[in-house]
N, C-alpha and C positions, 0 to 999 in steps of 0.2 A: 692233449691240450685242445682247450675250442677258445673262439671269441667268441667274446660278448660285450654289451656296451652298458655299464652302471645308470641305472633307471631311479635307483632312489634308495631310503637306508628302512632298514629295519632297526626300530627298537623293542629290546626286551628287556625289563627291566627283573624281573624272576626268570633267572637261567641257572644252568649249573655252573659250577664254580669253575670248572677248567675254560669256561665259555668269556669269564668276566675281564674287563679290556681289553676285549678284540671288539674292531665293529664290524659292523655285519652287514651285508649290500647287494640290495637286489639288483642281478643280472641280467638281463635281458638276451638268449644265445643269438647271437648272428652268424650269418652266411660271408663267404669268403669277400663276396663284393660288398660288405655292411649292412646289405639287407634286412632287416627286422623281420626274427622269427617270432613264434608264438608259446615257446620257452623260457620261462623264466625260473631261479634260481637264487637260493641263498646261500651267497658267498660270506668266506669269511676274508677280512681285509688284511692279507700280508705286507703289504706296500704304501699304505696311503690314500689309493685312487678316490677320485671323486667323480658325482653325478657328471652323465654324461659322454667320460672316458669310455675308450674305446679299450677294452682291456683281455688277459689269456689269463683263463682259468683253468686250473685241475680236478678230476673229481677219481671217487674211490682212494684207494689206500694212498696214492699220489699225492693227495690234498693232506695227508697227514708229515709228509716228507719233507715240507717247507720248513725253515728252519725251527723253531722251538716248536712247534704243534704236534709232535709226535703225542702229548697226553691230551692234544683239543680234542672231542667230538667234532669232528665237523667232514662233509662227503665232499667238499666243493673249498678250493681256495683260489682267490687270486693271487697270481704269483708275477705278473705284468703288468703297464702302460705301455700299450704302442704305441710307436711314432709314427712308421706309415706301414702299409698295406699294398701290394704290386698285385695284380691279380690275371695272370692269361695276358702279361707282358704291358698291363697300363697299371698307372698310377689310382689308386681306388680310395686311399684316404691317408691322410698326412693330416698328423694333429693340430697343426698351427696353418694348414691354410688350406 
């Protein structure tokens, strides 16, 4: 599992069929403290999340494990929203404040 933080959506509107109503959201991977790395990733949305959240994604055969994707194409799923983040014993991010 990594974080990452939802940077924005991807649309496609010619995809394959097992693809159709899920959306799809690019990640940004981050570092334990929030950090913004220089990876980014399209996720498929299991949960809901939106621009911005701080969210744990899976990738390889994990990403297909979530619950009905087992027939999606897809390398990369989120299957999280955090709330907060401790990191080396401090408080490093808490979704509401």
């Amino acid at each position: 599992m990594e974080l990452g933080r939802v940077e924005g959506t991807v649309v496609s509107t010619a995809k394959t069929g097992r693809l159709k109503g899920y959306k799809l959201l690019l990640v940004n991977l981050i570092g334990p403290d929030t950090s913004a790395g220089s990876n980014h990733v399209v996720a498929v949305d299991a949960i809901g999340a939106g621009e911005g959240e701080v969210v744990i994604v899976v990738r390889g055969s994990s990403a297909r494990q979530v619950d009905d994707f087992a027939n999606v194409p897809t390398d990369t799923s989120i299957v999280a929203i955090v709330d907060s983040i401790e990191y080396k014993g401090k408080s490093v991010f808490r979704k509401n404040g």
